[in-house]
LUMLUMKOL-24832 format. One record per residue (C-alpha): residue number from 1; x, z, y; residue in three letters. Coordinates in steps of 0.25 Angstrom, whole numbers, plus 5000, padded with zeros to 4 digits. Example, Ala and Ser with C-alpha at 12.3 -4.5 7.8 and 13.67 -1.06 7.14 Angstrom:
seq->1, u->5049, w->5031, v->4982, type->ALA
seq->2, u->5055, w->5029, v->4996, type->SER
END
This chain:
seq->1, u->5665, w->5172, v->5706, type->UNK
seq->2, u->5661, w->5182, v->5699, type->UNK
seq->3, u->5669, w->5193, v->5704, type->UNK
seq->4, u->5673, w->5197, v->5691, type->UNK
seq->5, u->5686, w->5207, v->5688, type->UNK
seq->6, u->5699, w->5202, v->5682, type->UNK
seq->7, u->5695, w->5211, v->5670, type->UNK
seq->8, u->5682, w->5207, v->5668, type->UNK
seq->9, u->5686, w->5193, v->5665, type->UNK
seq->10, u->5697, w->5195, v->5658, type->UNK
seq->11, u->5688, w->5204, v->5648, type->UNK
seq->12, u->5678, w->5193, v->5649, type->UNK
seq->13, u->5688, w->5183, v->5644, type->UNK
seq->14, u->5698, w->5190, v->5635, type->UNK
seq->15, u->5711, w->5189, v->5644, type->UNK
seq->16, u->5718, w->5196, v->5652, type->UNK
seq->17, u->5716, w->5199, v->5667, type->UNK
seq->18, u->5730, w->5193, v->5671, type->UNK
seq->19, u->5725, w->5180, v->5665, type->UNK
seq->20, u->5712, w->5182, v->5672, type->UNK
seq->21, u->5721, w->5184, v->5684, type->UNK
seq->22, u->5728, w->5173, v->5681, type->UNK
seq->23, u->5715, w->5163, v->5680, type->UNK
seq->24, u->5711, w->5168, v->5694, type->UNK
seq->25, u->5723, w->5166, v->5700, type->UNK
seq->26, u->5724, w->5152, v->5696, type->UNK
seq->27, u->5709, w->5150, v->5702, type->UNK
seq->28, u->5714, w->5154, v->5714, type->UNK
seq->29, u->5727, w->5146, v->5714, type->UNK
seq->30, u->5719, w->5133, v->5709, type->UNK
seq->31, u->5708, w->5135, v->5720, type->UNK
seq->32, u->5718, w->5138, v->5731, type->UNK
seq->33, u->5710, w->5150, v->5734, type->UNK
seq->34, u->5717, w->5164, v->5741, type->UNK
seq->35, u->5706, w->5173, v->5737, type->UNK
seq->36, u->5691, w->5175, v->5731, type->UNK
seq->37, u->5686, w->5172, v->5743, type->UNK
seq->38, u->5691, w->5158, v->5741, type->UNK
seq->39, u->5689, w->5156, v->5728, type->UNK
seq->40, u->5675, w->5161, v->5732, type->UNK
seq->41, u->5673, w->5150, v->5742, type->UNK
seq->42, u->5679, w->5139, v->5733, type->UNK
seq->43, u->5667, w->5144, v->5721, type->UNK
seq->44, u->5656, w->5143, v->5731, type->UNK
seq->45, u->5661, w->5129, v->5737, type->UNK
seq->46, u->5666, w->5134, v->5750, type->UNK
seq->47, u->5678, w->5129, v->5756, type->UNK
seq->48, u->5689, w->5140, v->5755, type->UNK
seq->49, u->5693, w->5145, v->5768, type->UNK
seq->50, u->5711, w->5146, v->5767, type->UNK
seq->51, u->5717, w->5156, v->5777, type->UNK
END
């Protein structure tokens, strides 16, 4: 939500930016979102509109 980089995280936490990579994906998969805009949706309590 935050609109931070790959980079920026991964320095934040201490791993790499393919694990960084790696969480987000996940997210996406486990939340059944296409993109940021659905994930977007989904934080605010919107229902995510599927194409």
């Amino acid at each position: 939500m935050a609109g931070r980089l790959n980079k920026q995280i991964a320095d934040d936490l201490g791993i790499s930016i393919k694990t960084v990579e790696a969480h987000r994906a996940n997210i996406m998969e486990k939340l059944n979102a296409n993109t940021v805009a659905d994930l977007l949706k989904i934080a605010l309590g919107q229902t995510a509109v599927k194409a």
